[in-house]
C-alpha angles and dihedrals in degrees: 000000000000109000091224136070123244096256083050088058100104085033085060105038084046082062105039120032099073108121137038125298130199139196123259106203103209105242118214125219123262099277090050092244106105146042110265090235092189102043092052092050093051085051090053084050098048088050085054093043089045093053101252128163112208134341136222110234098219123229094169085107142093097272135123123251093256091050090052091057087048093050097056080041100065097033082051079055120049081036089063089180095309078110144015120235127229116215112217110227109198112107129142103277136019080242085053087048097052091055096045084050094050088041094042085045094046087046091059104264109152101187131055113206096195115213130153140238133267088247099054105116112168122187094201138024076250101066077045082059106047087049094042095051089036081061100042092042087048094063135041081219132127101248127212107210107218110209100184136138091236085086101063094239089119089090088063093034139019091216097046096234107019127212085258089063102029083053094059099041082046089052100047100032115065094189094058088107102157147016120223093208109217099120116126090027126211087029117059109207092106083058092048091044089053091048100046092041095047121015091106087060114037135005121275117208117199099202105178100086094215089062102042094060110053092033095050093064080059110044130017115267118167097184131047098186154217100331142164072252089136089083097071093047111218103349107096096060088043088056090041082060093050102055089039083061087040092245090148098155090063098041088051083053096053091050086055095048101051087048095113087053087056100046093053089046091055102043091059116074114257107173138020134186088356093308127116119226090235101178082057079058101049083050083046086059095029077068093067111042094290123130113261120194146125137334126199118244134287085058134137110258133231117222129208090246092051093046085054103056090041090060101040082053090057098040095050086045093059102246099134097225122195119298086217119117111261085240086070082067098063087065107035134228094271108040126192 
């Protein structure tokens, strides 16, 4: 359970979400029945080794709703408050979604990123805000709200949710405690516009790396998550260090050198119709001491070319990634 009350929720988020989180993709075992235990508990380690924050426990994945409570339970476990847990909010139905949130919350998660389903399909920024405040009044927990095109809101706002509708759900939800800005995506006034409207208020995460670099020795911005940060290893916290102490010239340094990392990251697909390849994630990670491992169909698929530009990016960024043979992913560091 969350060691804070509702009304404590943006007390609490104001505290804690400084730093980077990444996001930790459940892998199953061999056979494809059962939750891998061990490899999701070295993925929670290596988050903690690496400097992370906190970690969304991803549901985007093809996992019933009670092995997605063990799941958080486990990663609530082996992180024993050396990091926070994300619950992934992204399940069939807003009445689905009510039930992941109580069971995430009675688990130990201590965050809501608050996304919505496939199948969501609002005619108006009103029918945004019924589901948005059914969610937040559902759960005790602090609430990331998650402007982004991914959801299809674009054809009602530019800018996804705009300031009109993020101020109301502000105002009559107390647990809604942070704002991850990617509404508007690519461009990134929406995100400038959240930040200037309500960083007083709640806290804004800036996730895209690219962005959170540069725009963070600007503006204050206390959270950069959750990412597909995993990929660089532990930079991004160590850069996150760096602009908190002002020492803009390395961190800027350190944004020029993983280039590489960042333009083969960007030339494979990671994402198609709204929905991340998340098994091109957990090799992204695998890269960088993670676990690996299967996914169950239906599953995106990584192929030997995009493997190969993922690796040459590391290695010419300097990131030092695993000498094992890519074939080494497909099982995972801890098999079972």
């Amino acid at each position: 359970m969350a060691s804070y009350s509702r009304n404590e929720a943006r007390e609490w988020a104001r505290e804690h979400l400084v730093g980077v989180a990444n996001v930790t993709i459940p892998t199953v075992t061999s056979d494809f029945k059962h939750l891998n235990e061990k490899a999701i508990r070295h993925d929670i380690q290596t988050s903690i080794a690496h400097g992370f924050v906190g970690t969304l426990s991803c549901s985007e994945v093809a996992i019933t709703m009670d092995e997605y409570e063990q799941f958080v339970r486990i990663a609530v476990d082996e992180a024993a408050g050396r990091l926070f847990v994300v619950h992934h909010a992204v399940f069939n139905t807003l009445e689905d979604n009510i039930e992941a949130v109580r069971r995430a919350e009675a688990a130990g998660a201590e965050l809501v990123l608050l996304g919505y389903p496939p199948y969501f399909h609002p005619r108006s920024l009103e029918e945004i805000y019924t589901y948005t405040k059914a969610m937040c009044d559902a759960t005790k927990l602090a609430v990331m709200l998650f402007p982004i095109p991914t959801w299809g809101f674009s054809r009602l706002d530019p800018s996804d949710l705009p300031v009109s509708l993020l101020r109301r759900l502000i105002d009559d939800c107390p647990n809604v405690a942070a704002i991850k800005a990617e509404g508007g995506a690519p461009n990134i006034m929406a995100a400038i516009e959240v930040h200037r409207a309500f960083h007083k208020e709640v806290v804004i995460s800036s996730p895209m790396e690219h962005e959170y670099i540069p725009l963070a020795q600007l503006i204050p911005i206390p959270f950069c998550g959750t990412n597909f940060s995993a990929y660089y290893g532990p930079v991004l916290p160590q850069v996150h260090r760096l602009i908190q102490e002002g020492r803009f010239d390395e961190a800027t340094a350190i944004f020029h050198r993983i280039d590489p990392a960042r333009k083969a990251f960007a030339s494979v697909p990671q994402a198609g119709g709204g929905l991340i390849n998340r098994a091109l994630w957990k090799y992204e990670s695998w890269l960088q001491g993670y676990n690996g491992g299967p996914l169950r169909h239906p599953t995106g698929r990584v192929y030997a070319r995009d493997m190969a530009a993922l690796r040459r990016g590391q290695e010419a960024a300097g990131l030092n990634p695993t000498a094992d043979p890519d074939a080494d992913f497909f099982v995972g560091r801890n098999p079972a």
